[in-house]
N, C-alpha and C positions, 0 to 999 in steps of 0.2 A: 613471472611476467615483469615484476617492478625489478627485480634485478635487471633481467636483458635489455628493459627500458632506462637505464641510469647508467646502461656502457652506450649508448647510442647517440650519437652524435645529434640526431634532429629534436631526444627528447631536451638537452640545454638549448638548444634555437629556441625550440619553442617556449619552453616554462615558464623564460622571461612574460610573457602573455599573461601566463594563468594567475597573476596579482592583481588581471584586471578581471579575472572572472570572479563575480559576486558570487555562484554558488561552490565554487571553489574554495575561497578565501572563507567564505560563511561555516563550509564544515570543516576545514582545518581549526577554526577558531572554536569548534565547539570541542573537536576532540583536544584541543590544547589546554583548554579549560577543565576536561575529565582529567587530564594529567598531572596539571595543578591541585586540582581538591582533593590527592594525595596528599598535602599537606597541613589541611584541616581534616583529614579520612577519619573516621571515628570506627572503623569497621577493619577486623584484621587484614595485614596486607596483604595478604596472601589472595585471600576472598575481593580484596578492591581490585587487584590484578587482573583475578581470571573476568569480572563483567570488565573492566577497561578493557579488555584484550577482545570481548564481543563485539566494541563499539570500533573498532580499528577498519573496520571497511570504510568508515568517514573519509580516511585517508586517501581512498583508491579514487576520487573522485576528479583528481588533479591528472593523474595516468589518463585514464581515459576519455577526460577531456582532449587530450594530445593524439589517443595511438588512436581514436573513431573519429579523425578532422576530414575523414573523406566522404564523400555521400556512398559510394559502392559499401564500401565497410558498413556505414550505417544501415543500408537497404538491406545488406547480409543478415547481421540484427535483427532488422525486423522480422525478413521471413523465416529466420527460423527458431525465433522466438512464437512464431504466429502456428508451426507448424506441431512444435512442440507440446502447445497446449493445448492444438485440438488435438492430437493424439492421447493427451492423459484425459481428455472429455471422453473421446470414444473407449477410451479403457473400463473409464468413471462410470458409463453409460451401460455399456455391458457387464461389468459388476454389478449394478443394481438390479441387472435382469434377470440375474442371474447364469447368464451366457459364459461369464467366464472371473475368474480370482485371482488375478491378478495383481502383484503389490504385495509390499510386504507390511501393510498397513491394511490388509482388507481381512475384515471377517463380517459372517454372514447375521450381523445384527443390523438394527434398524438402523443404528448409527456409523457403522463403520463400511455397512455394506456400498455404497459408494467411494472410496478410498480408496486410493492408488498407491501415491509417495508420502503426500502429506494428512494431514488431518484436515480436518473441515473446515476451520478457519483459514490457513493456507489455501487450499483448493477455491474456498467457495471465492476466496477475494481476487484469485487467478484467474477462476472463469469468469467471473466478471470483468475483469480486464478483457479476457476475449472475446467479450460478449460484445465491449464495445469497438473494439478492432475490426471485430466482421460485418457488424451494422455500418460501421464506417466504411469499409472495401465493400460493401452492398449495395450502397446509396450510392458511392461511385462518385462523392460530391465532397467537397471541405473548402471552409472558408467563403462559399459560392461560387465557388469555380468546379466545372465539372475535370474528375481527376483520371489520369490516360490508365486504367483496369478495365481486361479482358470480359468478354462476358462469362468465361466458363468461372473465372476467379469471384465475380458477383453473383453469379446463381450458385454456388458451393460457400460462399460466404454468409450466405443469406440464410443458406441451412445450418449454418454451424451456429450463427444467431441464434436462431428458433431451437435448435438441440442446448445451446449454455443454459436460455433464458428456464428451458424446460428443467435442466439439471440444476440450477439454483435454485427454483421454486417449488418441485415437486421432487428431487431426486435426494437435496445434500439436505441435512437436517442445520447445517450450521447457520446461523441468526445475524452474522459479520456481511456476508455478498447481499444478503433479502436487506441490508440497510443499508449498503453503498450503491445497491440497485438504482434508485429514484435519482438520486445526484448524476448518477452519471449516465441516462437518460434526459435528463435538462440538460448537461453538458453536450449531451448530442447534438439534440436542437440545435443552441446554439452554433455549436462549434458546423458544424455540417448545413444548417439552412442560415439561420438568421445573422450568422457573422460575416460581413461582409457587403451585405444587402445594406440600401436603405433602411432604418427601422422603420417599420410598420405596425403600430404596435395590436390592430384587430388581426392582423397573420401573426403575429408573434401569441398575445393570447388561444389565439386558434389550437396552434403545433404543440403550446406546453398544455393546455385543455386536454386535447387525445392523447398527450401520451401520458398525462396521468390519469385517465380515464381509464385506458389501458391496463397500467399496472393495475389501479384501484382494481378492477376487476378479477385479474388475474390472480392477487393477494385475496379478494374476495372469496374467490373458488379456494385457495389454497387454503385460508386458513378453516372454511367449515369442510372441507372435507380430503384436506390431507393432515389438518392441526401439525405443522411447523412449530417447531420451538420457539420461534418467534410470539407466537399467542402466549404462549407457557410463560412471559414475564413477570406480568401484573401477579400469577401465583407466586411464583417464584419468590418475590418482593414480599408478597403478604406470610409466606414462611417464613422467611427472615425476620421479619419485625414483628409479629406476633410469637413464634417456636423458636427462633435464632434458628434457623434449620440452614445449614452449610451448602444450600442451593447456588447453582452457579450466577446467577444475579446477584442471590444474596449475599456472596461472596466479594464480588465485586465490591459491592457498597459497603462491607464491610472494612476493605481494603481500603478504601478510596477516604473512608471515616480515620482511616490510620496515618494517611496518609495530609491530609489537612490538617491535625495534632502534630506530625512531623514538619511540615512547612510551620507551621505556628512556631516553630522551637529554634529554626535558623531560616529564616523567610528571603534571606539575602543572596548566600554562595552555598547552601545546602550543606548537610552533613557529610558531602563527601561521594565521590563512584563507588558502588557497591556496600553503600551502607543503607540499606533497605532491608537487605534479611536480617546482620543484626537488630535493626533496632525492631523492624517486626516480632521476631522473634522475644525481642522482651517485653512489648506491648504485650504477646497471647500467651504469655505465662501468668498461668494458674489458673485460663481460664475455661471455660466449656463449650459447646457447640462451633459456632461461625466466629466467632469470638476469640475462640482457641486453636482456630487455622492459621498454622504455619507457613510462612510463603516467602520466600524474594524478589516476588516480581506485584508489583500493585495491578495489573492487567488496565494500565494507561502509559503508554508512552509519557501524555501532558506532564502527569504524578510523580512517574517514576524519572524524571528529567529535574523537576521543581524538587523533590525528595531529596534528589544526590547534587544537585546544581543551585538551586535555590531558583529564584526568581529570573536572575541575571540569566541563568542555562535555558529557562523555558523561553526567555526573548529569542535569546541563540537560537535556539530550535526553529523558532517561530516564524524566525528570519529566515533562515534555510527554506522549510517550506515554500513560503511566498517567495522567496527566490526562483525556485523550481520552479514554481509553476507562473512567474512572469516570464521568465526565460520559454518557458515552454508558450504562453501565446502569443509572445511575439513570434514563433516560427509560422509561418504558414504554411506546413508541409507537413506529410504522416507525422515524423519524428515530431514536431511541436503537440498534435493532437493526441497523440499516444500517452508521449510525456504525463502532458497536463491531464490525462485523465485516471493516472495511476497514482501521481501527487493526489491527486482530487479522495481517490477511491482511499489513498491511504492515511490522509490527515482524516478521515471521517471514521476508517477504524481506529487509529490510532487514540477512540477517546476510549475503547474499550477495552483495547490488546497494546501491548507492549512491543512493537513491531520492529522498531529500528532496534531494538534490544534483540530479536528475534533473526536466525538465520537466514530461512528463504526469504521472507518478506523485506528484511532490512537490505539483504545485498540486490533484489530487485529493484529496490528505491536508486541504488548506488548505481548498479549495473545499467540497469535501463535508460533511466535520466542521466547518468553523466557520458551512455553509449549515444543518445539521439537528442542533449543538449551541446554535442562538439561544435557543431554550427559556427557560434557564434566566434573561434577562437580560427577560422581560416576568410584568408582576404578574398577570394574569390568565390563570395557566397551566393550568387547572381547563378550559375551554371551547376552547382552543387545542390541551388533548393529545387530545381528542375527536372533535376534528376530522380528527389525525391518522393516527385510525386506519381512517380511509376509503381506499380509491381507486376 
């Protein structure tokens, strides 16, 4: 695609543009800087290559800024990115029932038996995203403006809501969607009733009231009688620091301890892209349990960013983010509330997984947001946000 984009005549018209796009310019400037700490790399080059070469989808954000500057192309986007994922829900859904095995990640454990393509972190953080896509096409409302959706697309929306909300809380065992869940629930509210409106603020406490009553509730039920992994933390933690026991929490925290000793030792431009496994690796020599876990990846984005970039990379990052997601609420159209609710969903895993490090997760960031942040890079945005707000 970036080949047949770079013989084409409109993508030099346009390009000239994208040095005024902040979230453009912000991840070039990140990936240019993992380029550079090649030259402080403390980690073989070989090993710095292959994670720089993960992070290279940074790149693709300036493309797509150009080839999705139409509203049709972006509305194509949406539905069949919307269409996609509730197909791997009802896959997800009937696996668990045992109705059918599909995937080549399904087997018939407690944990895997909802599992399609990805693993539970992927999944759980996907349907969550469509959880809010279809609350959003249900309510039929954004911004406060009621938005031109069919009724049969909000009563079929409405159910794929209530089947996600069901498949995050009762269905996926993974701990990442039940904690991006609540955020982007407020985000609704907002984005959908109270933006837009006068502020009110006895209606405003009202809507965030119920709908964390709601969750509360539903986490209520969930955790005394389905016990989600979610619960399993506080054990988890108390294994670790009492047995050093290589729990997945306690892993984490173990990581995350190695990972502060490593900032402490170059706190400015970092040791370097893909210098995380080695020096891990020479941290957990010679020693036992959680201690003596082997890993490359610290399962923080923040970490593993300040680790290989120092301080100066985690700003970058930082920057990027809130780029994103100002970009995204200045739109006032699906592609702005999509956007900002996937930025939202992912800067809230990203303190616990490694995401833009990560395949699907990281080129969804790329993919999505710089397919439904095009917007802002065509002059006739007046009849293109219009268009938007159809499906």
């Amino acid at each position: 695609m970036v080949l047949i984009m770079l013989t084409c005549r409109h993508f030099w018209v346009s390009a000239g543009a994208i040095r005024h796009n902040a979230v453009a310019v912000t991840a070039s400037i990140l990936f240019l800087l993992m380029c550079m700490s090649l030259l402080w790399d403390v980690a073989p080059i070989g090993e710095s290559i292959q994670i720089l070469a993960k992070y290279r989808k940074l790149l693709y954000f300036p493309f797509l800024l150009i080839l999705f500057n139409e509203a049709a192309w972006r509305r194509l986007a949406i539905i069949a990115l919307y269409i996609s994922l509730t197909l791997v829900l009802v896959l997800s859904c009937s696996n668990w029932l045992g109705l059918t095995q599909i995937g080549p990640l399904y087997a018939p454990d407690p944990i895997r038996a909802s599992w399609v393509f990805k693993h539970h972190i992927t999944q759980g953080l996907f349907t969550a995203l469509l959880a809010y896509m279809a609350l959003t096409l249900a309510c039929g409302r954004h911004f406060g403006k009621k938005l031109n959706i069919g009724l049969g697309v909000r009563v079929s929306s409405a159910a794929i809501t209530v089947l996600a909300l069901v498949s995050i809380l009762v269905m996926q065992e993974g701990r990442t969607a039940q904690a991006v869940l609540p955020p982007l629930l407020v985000l609704w509210c907002w984005q959908a009733i109270l933006r837009g409106q006068r502020l009110q603020f006895g209606k405003a406490i009202l809507l965030l009231g119920v709908a964390a009553v709601v969750f509360g509730l539903a986490v209520e039920y969930v955790a005394h009688d389905k016990i989600p992994r979610l619960t399993e933390v506080g054990n988890e933690i108390r294994d670790y620091e009492k047995r050093d026991e290589p729990t997945s929490v306690g892993l984490r925290l173990e990581f995350y301890r190695r990972s502060l000793f490593l900032i402490s030792q170059r706190p400015i431009f970092g040791a370097g892209v893909g210098s995380v496994g080695p020096m891990f690796r020479k941290l957990a020599s010679g020693q036992q349990g959680a201690q003596g876990m082997q890993s490359s990846n610290p399962h923080s984005e923040y970490f593993l960013i300040s680790d290989q970039l120092g301080i100066v990379g985690l700003v970058v990052f930082l920057v990027l983010l809130w780029k994103i997601w100002r970009q995204s609420c200045n739109l006032r159209t699906l592609e702005g509330a999509f956007s900002a609710a996937y930025v939202a969903a992912f800067g809230i895993a990203c303190l616990a997984n490694s995401l833009l490090l990560d395949f699907p997760e990281g080129h969804m960031l790329v993919f999505l947001c710089g397919i439904l942040l095009a917007p802002p890079l065509t002059r006739d945005s007046a009849p293109q946000t219009a268009a938007s707000e159809s499906i």
